[in-house]
C-alpha positions in Angstrom: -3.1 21.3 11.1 -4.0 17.7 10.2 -1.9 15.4 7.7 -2.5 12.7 5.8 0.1 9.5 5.7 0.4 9.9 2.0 1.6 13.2 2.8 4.3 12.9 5.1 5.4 9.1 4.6 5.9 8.6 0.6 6.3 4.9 1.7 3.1 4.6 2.0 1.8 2.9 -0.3 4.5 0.1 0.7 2.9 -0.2 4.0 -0.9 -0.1 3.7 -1.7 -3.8 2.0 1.2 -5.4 2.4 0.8 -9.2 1.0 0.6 -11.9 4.2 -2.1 -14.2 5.0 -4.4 -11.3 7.1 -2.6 -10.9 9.8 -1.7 -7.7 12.4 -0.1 -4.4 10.3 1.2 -1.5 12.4 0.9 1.2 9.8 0.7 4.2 11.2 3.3 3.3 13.8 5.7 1.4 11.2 5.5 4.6 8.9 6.2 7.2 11.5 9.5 5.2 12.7 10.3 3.9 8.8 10.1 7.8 7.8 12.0 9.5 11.0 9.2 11.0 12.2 9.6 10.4 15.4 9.2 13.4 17.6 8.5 16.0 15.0 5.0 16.3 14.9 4.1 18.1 17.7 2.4 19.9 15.7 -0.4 18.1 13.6 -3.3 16.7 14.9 -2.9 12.8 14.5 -5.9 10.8 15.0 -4.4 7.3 16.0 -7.4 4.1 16.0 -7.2 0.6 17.1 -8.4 -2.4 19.0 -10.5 -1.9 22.0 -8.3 -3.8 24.2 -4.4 -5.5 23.3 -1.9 -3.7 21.1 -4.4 -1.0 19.7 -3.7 1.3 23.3 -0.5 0.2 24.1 0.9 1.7 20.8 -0.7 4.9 21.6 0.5 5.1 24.8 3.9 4.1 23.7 3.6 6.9 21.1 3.0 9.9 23.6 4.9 8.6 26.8 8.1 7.8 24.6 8.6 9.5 21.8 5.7 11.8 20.0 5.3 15.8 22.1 2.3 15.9 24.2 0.7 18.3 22.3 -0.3 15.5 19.8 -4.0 14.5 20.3 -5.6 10.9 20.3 -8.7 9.4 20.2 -8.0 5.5 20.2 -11.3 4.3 21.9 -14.6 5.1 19.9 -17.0 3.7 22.4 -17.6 6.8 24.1 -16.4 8.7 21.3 -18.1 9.3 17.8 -15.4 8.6 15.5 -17.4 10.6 12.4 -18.1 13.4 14.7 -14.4 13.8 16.1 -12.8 13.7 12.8 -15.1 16.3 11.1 -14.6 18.3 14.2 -10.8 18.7 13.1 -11.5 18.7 9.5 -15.2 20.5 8.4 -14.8 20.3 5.1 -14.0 16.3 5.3 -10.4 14.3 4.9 -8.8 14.1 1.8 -8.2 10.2 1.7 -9.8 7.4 4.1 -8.6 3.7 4.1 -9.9 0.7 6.0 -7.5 -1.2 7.6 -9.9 -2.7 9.9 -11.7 -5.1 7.4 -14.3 -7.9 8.5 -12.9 -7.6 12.4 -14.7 -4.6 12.4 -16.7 -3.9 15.6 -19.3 -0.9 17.0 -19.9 1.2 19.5 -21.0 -2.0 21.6 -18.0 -4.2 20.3 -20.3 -6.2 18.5 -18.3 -7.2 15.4 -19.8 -5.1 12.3 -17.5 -5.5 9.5 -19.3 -2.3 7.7 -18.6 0.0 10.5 -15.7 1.2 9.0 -16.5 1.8 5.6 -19.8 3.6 6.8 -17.4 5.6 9.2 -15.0 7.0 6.3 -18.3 7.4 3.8 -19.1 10.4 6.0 -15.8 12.2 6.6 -14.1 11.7 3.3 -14.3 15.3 1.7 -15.8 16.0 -1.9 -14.3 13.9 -4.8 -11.6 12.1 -1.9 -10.4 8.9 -2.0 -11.2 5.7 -0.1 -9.1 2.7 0.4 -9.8 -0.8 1.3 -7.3 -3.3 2.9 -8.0 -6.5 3.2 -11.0 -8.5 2.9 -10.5 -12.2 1.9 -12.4 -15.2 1.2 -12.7 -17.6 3.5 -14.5 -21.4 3.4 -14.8 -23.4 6.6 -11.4 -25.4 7.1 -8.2 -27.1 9.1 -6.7 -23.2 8.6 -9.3 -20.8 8.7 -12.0 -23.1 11.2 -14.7 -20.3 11.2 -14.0 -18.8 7.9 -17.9 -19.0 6.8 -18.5 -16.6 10.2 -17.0 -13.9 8.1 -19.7 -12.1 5.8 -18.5 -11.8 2.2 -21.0 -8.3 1.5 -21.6 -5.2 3.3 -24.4 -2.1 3.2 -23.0 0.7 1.1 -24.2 3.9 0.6 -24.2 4.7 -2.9 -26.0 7.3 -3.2 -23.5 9.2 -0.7 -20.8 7.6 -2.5 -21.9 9.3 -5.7 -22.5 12.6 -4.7 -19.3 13.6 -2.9 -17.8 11.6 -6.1 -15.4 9.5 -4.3 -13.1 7.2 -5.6 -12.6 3.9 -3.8 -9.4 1.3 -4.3 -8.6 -2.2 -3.4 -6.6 -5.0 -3.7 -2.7 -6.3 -2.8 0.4 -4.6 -3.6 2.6 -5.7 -6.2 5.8 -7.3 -4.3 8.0 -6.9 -7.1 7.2 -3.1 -7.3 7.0 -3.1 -3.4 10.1 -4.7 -2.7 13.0 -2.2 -4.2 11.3 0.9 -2.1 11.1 -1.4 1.0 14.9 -2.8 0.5 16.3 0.5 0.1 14.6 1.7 3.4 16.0 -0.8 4.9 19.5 -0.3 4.3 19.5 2.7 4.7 18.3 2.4 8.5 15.0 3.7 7.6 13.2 0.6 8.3 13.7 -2.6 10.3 11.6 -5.8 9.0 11.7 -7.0 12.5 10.3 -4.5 14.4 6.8 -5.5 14.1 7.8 -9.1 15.6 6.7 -9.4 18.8 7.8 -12.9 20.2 10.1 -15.7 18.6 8.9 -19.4 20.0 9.5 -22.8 19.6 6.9 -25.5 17.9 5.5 -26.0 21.4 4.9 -22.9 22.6 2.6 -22.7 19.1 -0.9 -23.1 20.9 -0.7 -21.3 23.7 0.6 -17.9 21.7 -2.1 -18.6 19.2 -4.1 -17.5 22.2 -2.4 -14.9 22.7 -2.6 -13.3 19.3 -5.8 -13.9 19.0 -6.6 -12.2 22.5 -4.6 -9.0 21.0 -1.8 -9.8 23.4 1.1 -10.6 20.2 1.2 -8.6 16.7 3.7 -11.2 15.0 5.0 -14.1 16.5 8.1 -15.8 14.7 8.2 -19.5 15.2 11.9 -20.8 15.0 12.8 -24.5 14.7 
């Protein structure tokens, strides 16, 4: 049996674009504490994706050695994998929602950034009249904070014709904080959910540089300066 987030986290529209400045969102990971579903499914196959290197494995392997059964299945690494293959695999008929949470950092089987992958990925195992969601693709001139901004390309290959005869529906843009903000709140005081748990380190001015190089070599998710 295979679930969607939708389906067993209602906060998840909360999670999946929360508004920030495009950095690191544990989603799946953040959900499956927030929701206190930790250890109790054992019995759905989860498919769990991320980074090739950094965070992406560690959170998987934090997942099934600490707290999720062994039962659960993962597929984290697509380079040897086919990610459309593997999916339909579990799910013939095609998934009933897809959303990118990958965006322009996209890369293929060869780690070559492609920031269509993704999209071209959930195209072909999104079922008949699904849904597709994108996260977050901003942009992004040349300057002091985004320095190779104009690297990033602003359009992508999509297959319309596939688009249109499975007729899919595909949604966008940020979440409303003020709508976002009472579900989230109440989560949290009711020890559902922890704002902090997705910080990683708390430094000092100094330290700025050298854990820039860290989070941008996948070794921090959220670094908290403190002055």
């Amino acid at each position: 049996m295979t679930k969607a987030l939708p389906d067993i986290a209602p906060c998840f529209n909360v999670h999946q674009d929360v508004p920030g400045p495009g950095d690191a969102r544990p989603v799946a990971f953040q959900i499956v504490k927030d929701q206190n579903l930790i250890g109790k499914l054992g019995h759905l196959n989860i498919v769990i994706t991320g980074g090739n290197s950094g965070l992406g494995k560690e959170t998987t392997r934090a997942l099934h050695t600490k707290v999720l059964t062994s039962s659960m299945r993962y597929t984290y690494n697509f380079v040897d994998v086919d990610p459309v293959e593997e999916i339909l695999r579990r799910e013939p008929e095609g998934v009933r929602r897809s959303f990118d949470a990958t965006g322009y950092e996209a890369v293929n089987h060869d780690l070559v950034n492609q920031e269509d992958i993704v999209m071209q990925w959930v195209l072909q195992v999104t079922g008949l009249r699904g849904g597709i969601g994108v996260g977050v693709w901003s942009l992004a001139t040349n300057s002091s904070a985004t320095p190779r901004g104009s690297l990033m390309k602003q359009n992508m290959t999509f297959p319309i014709a596939n688009f249109f005869t499975q007729g899919l529906r595909l949604q966008s843009g940020t979440v409303d904080p003020l709508n976002a903000m009472p579900t989230l709140t109440r989560l949290i005081a009711n020890g559902q959910a922890s704002s902090g748990f997705i910080v990683s380190s708390v430094i000092n001015i100094e330290e700025a540089p050298a854990y820039y190089r860290r989070f941008n070599n996948h070794e921090e998710l959220k670094v908290v300066i403190q002055f």
